[in-house]
N, C-alpha and C positions, 0 to 999 in steps of 0.2 A: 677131434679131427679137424684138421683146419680147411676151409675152403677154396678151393681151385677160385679165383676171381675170374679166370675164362668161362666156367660154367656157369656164373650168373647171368641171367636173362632175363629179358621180357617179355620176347616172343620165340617159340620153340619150333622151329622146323622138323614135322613127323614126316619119316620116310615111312611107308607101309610096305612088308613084305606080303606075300601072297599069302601065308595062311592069316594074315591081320583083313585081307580083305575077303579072305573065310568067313571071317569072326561074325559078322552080322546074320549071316545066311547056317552057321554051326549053332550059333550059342543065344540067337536072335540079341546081339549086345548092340545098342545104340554107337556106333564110336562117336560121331559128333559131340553126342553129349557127354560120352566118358571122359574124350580128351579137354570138353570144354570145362569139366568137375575138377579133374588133374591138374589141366594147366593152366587154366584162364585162355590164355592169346596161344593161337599157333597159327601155324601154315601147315596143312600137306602136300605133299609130293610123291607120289608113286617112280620111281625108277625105272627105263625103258626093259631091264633083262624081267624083272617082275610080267609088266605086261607081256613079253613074249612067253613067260614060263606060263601066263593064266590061259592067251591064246594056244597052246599044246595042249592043253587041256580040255577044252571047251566039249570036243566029241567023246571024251571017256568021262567029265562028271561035271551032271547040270548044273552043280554050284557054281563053278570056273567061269560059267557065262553069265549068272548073275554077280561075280564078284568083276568081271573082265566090264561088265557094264556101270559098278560101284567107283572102278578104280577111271572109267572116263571122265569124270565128273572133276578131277583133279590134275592140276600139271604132272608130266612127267618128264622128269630129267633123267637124261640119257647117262647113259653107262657102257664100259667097254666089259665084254665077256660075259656070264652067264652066272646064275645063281648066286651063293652068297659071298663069292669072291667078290662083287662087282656091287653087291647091296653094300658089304665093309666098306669098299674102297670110295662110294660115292658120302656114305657117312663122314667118314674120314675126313674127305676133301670141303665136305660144306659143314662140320661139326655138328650134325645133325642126329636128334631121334628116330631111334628106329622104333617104330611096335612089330612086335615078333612075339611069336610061342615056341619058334625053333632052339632044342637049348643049346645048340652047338654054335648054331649064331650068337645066340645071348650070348656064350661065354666071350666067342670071339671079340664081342662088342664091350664088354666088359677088361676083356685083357684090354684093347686099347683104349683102354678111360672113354669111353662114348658113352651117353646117355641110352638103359634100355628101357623102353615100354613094353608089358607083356599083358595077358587075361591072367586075373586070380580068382580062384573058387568059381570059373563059369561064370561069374557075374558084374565084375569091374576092372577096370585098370587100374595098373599098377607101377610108377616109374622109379626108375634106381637115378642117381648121376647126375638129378638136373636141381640147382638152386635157383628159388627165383629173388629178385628185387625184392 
């Protein structure tokens, strides 16, 4: 299989959806360090519909406010619309990784050749789509 030359990189822009900023508080998974095992160099970026989807949440489940709290820590870039219409579309627009456990997203992310990050076996990560240097 020959290699896309777009998909090579050296630094990997992770977009986190909300159940990725689950992840630490579900499954106690370091992401720093997962993604630092993965991929060496990145950048994340949380997406603005993300943090409004964690704020709806914060009163119905106490995780939501410790992830709403994990996900300050990080820029967020803004998005038009809601849920994973608006996660694709900002991937799309910056050819960015997503880490997701959604598999309807994953697939979506996948029809459009995007890089997916997801949890394997409850204990590490796992990426599809991305070559490096």
């Amino acid at each position: 299989m020959a290699v896309d030359p777009s998909q090579i990189v050296d630094t990997v822009l992770v977009l986190l959806d909300a159940n990725a900023l689950l992840m630490p508080f579900q499954f106690s998974i370091e992401l720093e360090e997962e993604l630092t095992r993965l991929l060496g160099a990145y950048e994340i970026a949380v997406p603005s519909s993300v943090v409004a989807e964690l704020e709806s949440l914060v009163w119905s489940d106490r995780r939501a406010k410790a992830a709403l709290d994990l996900a300050s820590r990080y820029p967020v870039m803004e998005t038009e619309g809601s849920g994973d219409a608006a996660i694709l579309a900002v991937a799309k627009r910056t050819q960015a990784a997503v880490l997701t456990n959604d598999r309807v997203l994953r697939k979506q992310l996948r029809e459009a050749g995007l890089p997916v990050i997801y949890l394997r076996g409850k204990t590490k990560l796992e990426a599809e789509g991305i070559t490096f240097r």
